[in-house]
C-alpha positions, 0 to 999 in steps of 0.5 A: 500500500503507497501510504505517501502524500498524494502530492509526492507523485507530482511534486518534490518534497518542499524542505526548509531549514526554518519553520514555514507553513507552507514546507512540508518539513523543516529540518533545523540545525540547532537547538529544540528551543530555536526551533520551536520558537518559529512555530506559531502558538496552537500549530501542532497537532503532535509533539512526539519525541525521545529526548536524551536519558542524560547518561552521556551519550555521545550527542549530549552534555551530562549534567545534574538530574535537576539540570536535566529536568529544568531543560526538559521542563523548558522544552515542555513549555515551549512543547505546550504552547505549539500545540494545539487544543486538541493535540497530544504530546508524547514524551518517550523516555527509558531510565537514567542511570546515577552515578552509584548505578541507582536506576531512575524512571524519568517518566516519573520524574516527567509527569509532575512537569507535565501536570504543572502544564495543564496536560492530561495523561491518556496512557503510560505506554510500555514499549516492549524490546527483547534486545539490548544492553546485558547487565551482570549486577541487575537485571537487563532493561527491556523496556521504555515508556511512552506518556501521551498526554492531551492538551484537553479531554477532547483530543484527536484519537482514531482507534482503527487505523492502529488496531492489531489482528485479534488473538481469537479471530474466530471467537463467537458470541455462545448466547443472546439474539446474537448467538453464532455471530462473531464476536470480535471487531472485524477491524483487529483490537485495540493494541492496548498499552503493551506495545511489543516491537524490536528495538533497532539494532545493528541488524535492523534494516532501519539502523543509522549512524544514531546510536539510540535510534527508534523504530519508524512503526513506533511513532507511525502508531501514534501519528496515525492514532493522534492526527489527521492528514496534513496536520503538523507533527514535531519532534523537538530531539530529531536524531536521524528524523525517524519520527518525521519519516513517520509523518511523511509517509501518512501525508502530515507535515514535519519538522525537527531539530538536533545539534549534530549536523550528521544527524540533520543531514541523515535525516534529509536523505531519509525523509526524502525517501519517505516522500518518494517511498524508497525507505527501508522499514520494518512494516507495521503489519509485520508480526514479531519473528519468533524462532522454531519451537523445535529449533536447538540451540547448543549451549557450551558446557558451563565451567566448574 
């Protein structure tokens, strides 16, 4: 299925380096703040982002817990007032890690700043990966979340775009005027708040140059659920513009910042694939690989 803007067939994509209503995305070189400053007052329809964990990666500046969270809480703010009344903001975030190894779920540390601003929390989305750091002293982080937060209660929220196939499609109603028919939607379920989805690694075929790259099927659940066709979708923290390939490929507008100038460029290349439909992903309808249950795996003798 060709999920490109209707315009991608007849046109190239139009991109800016500062925001413009009539770009279909902008890409800035800089800092989030600068970015988001360009964009009018109730523009957005989603504010989607993972911004860093402060756990000195090599695109950021590790800093004291309550100096991250005063840079998050600026980009909140200005996050807030690009969005429009009926918006979302969804902030996916994992753990930082102290000094003393001490793991600390910023999504809680998050949500108070949220509140402060007047935002709604509609769900606390676990993300689900079975691949990733292994640690000896705990256990192996395999999971990050996803607040979604609404600017009010009468937000965007379309459930059929993003359903899955149903675990029981056969299922019946067994009693009732109804009895013998089937009980299921016939669209898929609701994906719930469990999202199990392989994290991108050097395997995946989406992997970049980024070191913590997320899935494009991550954020096109959202775009789908979130917006509508032309809306604007902002990611603050772009990386390699994962999340704007997202939203070019359902035909709303983009626009995202990063520092590092290898990201930004990257992220061009990327988006203009998504425009013209030539990106690698992993599709949505794609289930979870799971291996052979007769396949034996030889395990070396443990040591004495």
């Amino acid at each position: 299925m060709d999920v490109r803007p209707a315009a991608a067939a007849h046109r190239p994509i139009r991109i800016g380096r500062r925001y413009r209503d009539e770009h279909d995305v902008t890409l800035h070189l800089g800092d989030r703040l600068n970015l988001l400053r360009q964009v009018p007052e109730g523009t957005a329809r989603l504010v989607v982002t993972s911004p860093p964990y402060n756990i000195g990666k090599s695109y950021e500046r590790a800093v004291t817990l309550d100096e991250y969270l005063e840079g998050q809480a600026e980009t909140l703010r200005e996050g807030v007032r690009v969005l429009a009344r009926n918006g979302s903001l969804c902030w996916q975030v994992g753990n930082h890690i102290g000094r003393d190894g001490e793991v600390v779920p910023l999504d809680l540390l998050l949500y108070p700043l949220c509140r402060q601003l007047g935002l709604i929390l509609r769900n606390r989305i676990v993300w689900h990966f079975e691949h990733g750091l292994h640690c000896s002293k705990r256990f192996s982080g395999r999971y990050e979340t996803i607040l979604w937060f609404a600017r009010s209660r009468d937000h965007i929220f379309h459930l059929d775009p993003v359903r899955v196939p149903q675990k029981y499609p056969g299922k019946k109603k067994y009693k009732g005027q109804d009895a013998g028919a089937y009980s299921c939607h016939p669209l898929g379920k609701n994906p719930g708040d469990v999202w199990i989805l392989p994290n991108v690694k050097h395997n995946h075929c989406e992997k970049t140059l980024h070191p913590c790259q997320f899935p494009v099927e991550l954020i096109e659940r959202l775009v789908l659920a979130l917006t509508d066709p032309g809306d604007l979708v902002i990611d603050p923290y772009m990386g390699v513009g994962s999340a704007l390939c997202a939203a070019v490929r359902h035909g709303r507008r983009a626009a995202g910042a990063d520092v590092v100038r290898a990201y930004v460029q990257h992220a061009r290349e990327r988006v203009r694939a998504a425009w013209q439909g030539t990106l690698r992903i992993r599709p949505m309808s794609r289930p979870i690989y799971r291996p052979p249950a007769n396949l034996a795996i030889a395990q070396p003798p443990r040591a004495p």
